[in-house]
LUMPA-915405 format. One line per 3 residues: for each residue x, y, z of C-alpha. Coordinates in nm, 2 decimals. Layout:
# residues N
X:Y:Z; ...;
END
This chain:
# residues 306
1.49:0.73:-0.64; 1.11:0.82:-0.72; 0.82:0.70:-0.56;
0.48:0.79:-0.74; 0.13:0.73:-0.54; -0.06:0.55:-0.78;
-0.36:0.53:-0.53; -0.41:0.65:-0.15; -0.74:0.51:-0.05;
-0.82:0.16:0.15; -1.07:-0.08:-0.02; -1.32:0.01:-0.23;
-1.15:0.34:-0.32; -1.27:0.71:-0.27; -1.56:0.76:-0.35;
-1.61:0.38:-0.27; -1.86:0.25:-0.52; -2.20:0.18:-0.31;
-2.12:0.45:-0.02; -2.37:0.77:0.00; -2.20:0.88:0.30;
-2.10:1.30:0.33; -1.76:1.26:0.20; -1.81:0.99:-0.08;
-2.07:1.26:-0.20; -1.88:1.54:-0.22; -1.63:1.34:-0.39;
-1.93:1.24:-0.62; -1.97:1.60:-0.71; -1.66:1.74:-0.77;
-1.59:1.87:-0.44; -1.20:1.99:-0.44; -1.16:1.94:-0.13;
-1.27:1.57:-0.17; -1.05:1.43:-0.43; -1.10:1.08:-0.54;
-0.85:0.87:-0.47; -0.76:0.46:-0.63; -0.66:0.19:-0.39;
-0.34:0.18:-0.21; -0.04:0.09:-0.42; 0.30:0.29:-0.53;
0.52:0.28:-0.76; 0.88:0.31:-0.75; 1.21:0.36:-0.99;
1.57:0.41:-0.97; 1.59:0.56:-1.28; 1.27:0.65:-1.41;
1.25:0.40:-1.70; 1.20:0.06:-1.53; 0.92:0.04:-1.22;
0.82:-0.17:-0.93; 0.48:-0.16:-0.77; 0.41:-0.20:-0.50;
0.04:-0.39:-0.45; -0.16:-0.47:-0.70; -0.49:-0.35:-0.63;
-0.81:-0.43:-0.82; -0.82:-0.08:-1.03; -0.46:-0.13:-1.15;
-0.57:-0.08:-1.50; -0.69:0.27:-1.43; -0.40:0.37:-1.23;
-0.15:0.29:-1.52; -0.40:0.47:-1.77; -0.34:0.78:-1.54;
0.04:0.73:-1.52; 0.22:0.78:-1.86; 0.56:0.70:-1.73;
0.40:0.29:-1.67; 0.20:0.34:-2.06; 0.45:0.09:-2.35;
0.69:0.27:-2.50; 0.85:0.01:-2.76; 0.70:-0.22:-3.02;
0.37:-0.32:-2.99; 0.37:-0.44:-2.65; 0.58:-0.36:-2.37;
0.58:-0.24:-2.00; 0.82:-0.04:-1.75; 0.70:-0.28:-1.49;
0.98:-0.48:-1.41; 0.80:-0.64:-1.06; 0.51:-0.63:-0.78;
0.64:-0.65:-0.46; 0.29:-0.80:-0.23; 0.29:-0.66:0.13;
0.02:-0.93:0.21; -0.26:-1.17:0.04; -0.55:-0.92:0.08;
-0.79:-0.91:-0.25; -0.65:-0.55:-0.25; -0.34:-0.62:-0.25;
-0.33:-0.92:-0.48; -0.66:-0.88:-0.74; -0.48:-0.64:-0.99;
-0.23:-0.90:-1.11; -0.47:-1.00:-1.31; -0.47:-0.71:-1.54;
-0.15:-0.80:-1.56; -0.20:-1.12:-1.78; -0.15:-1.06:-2.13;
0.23:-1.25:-2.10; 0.47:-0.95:-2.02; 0.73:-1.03:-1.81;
0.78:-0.89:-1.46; 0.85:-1.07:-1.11; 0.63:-1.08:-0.82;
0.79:-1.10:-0.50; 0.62:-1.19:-0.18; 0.67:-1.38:0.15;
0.69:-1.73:0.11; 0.27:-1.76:0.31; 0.16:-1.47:0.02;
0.29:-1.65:-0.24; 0.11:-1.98:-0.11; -0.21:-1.77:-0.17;
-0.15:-1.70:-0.50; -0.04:-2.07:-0.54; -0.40:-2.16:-0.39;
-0.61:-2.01:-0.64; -0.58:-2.16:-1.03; -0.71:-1.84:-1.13;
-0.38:-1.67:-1.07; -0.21:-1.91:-1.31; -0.33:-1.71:-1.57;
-0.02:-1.54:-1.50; 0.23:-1.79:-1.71; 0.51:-1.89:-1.49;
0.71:-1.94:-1.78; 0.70:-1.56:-1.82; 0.60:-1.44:-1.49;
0.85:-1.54:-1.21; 0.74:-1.53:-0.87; 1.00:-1.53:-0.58;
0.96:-1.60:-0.21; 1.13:-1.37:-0.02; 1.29:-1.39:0.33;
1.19:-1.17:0.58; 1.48:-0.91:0.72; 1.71:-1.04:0.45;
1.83:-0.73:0.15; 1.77:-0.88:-0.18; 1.87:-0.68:-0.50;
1.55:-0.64:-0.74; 1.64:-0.69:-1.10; 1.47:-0.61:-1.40;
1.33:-0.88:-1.64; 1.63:-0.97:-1.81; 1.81:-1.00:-1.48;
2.00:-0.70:-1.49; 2.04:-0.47:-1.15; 1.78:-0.24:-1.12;
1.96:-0.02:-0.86; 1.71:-0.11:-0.59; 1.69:-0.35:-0.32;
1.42:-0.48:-0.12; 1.39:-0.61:0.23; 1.04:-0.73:0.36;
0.96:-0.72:0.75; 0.70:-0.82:0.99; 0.46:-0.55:1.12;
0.15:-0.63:1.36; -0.14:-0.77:1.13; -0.33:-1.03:1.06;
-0.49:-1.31:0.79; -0.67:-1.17:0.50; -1.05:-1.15:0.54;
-1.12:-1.44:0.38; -0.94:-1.68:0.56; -1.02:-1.57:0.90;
-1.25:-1.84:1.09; -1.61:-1.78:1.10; -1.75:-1.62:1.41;
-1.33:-1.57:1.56; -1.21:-1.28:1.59; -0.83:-1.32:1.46;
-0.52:-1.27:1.65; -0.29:-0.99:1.55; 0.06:-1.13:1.49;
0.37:-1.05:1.34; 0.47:-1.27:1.06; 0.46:-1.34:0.65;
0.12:-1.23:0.62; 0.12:-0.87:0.70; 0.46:-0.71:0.64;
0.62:-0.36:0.57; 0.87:-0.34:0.25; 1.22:-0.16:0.27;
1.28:-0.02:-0.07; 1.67:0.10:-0.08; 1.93:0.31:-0.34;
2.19:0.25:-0.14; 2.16:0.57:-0.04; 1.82:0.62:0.04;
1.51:0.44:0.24; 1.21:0.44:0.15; 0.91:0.24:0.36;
0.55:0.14:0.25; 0.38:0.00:0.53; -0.03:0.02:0.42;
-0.13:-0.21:0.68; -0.01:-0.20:1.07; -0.24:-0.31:1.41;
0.01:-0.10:1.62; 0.35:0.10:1.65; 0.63:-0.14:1.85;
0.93:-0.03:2.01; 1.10:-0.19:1.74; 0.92:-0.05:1.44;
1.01:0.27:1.53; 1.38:0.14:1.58; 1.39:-0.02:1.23;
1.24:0.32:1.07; 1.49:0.55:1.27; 1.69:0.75:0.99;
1.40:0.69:0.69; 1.43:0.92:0.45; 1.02:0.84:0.35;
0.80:0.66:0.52; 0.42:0.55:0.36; 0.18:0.44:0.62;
-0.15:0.28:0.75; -0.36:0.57:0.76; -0.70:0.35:0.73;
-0.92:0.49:1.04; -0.91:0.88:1.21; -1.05:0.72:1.54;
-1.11:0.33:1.59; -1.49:0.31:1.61; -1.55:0.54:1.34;
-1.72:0.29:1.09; -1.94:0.22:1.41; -2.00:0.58:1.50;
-2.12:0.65:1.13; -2.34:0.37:1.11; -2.16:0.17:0.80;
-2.01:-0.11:0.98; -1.93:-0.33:1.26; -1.61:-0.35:1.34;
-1.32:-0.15:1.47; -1.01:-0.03:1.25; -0.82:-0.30:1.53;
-1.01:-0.51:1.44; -0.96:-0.53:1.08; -0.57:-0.50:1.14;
-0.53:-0.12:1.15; -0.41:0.14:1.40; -0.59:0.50:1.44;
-0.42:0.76:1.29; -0.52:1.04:1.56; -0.57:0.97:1.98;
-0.31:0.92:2.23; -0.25:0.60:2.13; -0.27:0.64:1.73;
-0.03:0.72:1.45; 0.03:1.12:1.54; 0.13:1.05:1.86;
0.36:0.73:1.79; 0.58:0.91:1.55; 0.59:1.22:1.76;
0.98:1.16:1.82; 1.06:0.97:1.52; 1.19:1.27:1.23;
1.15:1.13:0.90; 1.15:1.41:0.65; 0.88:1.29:0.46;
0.54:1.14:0.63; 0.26:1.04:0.43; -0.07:0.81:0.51;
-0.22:0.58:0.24; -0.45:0.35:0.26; -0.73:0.55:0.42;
-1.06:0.49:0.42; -1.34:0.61:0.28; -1.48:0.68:0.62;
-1.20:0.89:0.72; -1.27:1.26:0.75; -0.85:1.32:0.69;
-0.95:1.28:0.33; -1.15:1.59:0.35; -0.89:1.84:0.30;
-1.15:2.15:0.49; -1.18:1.91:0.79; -0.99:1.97:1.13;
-0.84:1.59:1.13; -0.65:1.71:0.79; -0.54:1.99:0.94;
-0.40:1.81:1.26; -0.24:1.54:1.01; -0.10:1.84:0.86;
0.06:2.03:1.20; 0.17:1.70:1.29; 0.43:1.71:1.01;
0.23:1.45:0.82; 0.06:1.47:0.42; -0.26:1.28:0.33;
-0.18:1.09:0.02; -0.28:1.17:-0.28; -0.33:0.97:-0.61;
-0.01:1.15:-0.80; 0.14:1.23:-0.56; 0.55:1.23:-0.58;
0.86:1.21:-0.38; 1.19:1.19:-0.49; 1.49:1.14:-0.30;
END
């Protein structure tokens, strides 16, 4: 199995497109140790020919322009994307299946609530449902993923809850929203047989039993939004709290680091981070304690294969 990051940052991207804070302008200038990053999504493949992504984030387009092994490869249209698996309703999580319009067929699978977004809004039905297929899936229930034509891919999926909340825009005007566990934030389970691979880009907090349900990963991508929780505050660019806005610090006693301390999974790697976060500084001391904790910062490119 291969997994390929296809982008590691949160919204808006590294550099995100109207910041001028330190690290977007190093980024800005070239500054290796500031590499630009896309939005959140990877892609995965049993056997290197057919892929399934997982999110579809706005700049989709550009991250399959910078991946060769998603370019056509027969007639004069085609795709290696056999599916999007959604790990929530989020614009960007959901926006890029637009690109995706032009009548190729591929299968989108979702929980049952972030399908019913999709369903919402006419503008997705620019994706045919003749030729795209979208299925609900069942959360904590194994379902094979098959390629277009229905044949066995050699993956299977499972989708399950992880603390979150609604998407932005359907939170209730001056509420703060609960953090739940249900269909609209969840992890995805991505399975050989063999091997187990986890993408979980968006998580409030580590439970007891997420660390029971990840013991013996062989991979494991996570929330790596916020350093510290106030740190949009602290820099002056915004108002709320990574908790706030559904994510749990990556460093602190009561953050990422220290939740996984006792949970060996041979390969460890944040997505999803913010532009805000000084872990995507690679000269910075929070890289350096991501990286003594057994951790990587993701990295557009970046590949694991198991």
């Amino acid at each position: 199995m291969r997994a390929v990051i296809l982008g590691a940052a949160a919204g808006g991207g590294f550099p995100q497109w109207n910041s001028n804070a330190e690290g977007c302008r190093r980024a800005r200038a070239g500054d290796p140790a500031a590499k630009p990053r896309n939005q959140a999504s990877l892609a995965v493949s049993a056997d290197g020919d057919h892929w399934f992504l997982l999110n579809a984030t706005p700049d989709l387009r550009a991250q399959i322009e910078r991946a060769p092994f998603l370019h056509p490869r027969h007639g004069l249209r085609s795709t290696p994307i056999a599916g999007v698996v959604l790990t929530d309703g989020n614009v960007d999580a959901i926006a890029g299946l637009l690109t995706l319009r032009e009548r190729e067929a591929f299968t989108i699978h979702a929980t049952a609530s972030v399908l019913g977004v999709l369903d919402e809004n006419p503008v997705f039905e620019v994706l045919a449902r003749d030729v795209v297929a979208r299925e609900a899936v069942t959360l904590d229930v194994p379902r094979p993923l098959r390629l277009a034509g229905g044949a066995p891919s050699g993956l299977a999926l499972t989708l399950f809850a992880v603390p979150g909340k609604v998407p932005l825009y359907l939170e209730r005007p001056g509420e703060a929203p609960a953090i739940i566990e249900g269909e609209e934030t969840v992890g995805a389970m991505i399975s050989d047989g063999a091997r187990h691979l986890y993408f979980i880009p968006g998580c409030a907090r580590v439970t007891p039993s997420l660390l029971a349900r990840l013991a013996g990963a062989d991979a494991l991508f996570f929330d790596g939004t916020m350093w510290r929780d106030d740190e949009m505050i602290r820099a002056g660019i915004g108002t709320k709290t990574g908790l706030r806005m559904g994510h749990i610090s990556v460093g602190g006693e009561n953050g990422t680091l220290a939740a996984f301390r006792d949970c060996p999974i041979p390969h460890r790697i944040l997505v999803h981070i913010n532009n805000s976060n000084p872990i995507l500084l690679s000269d910075s001391p929070e890289h350096a304690a991501v990286l003594a904790a057994g951790w990587r910062v993701g990295e557009d490119g970046m590949e694991i294969t198991l």
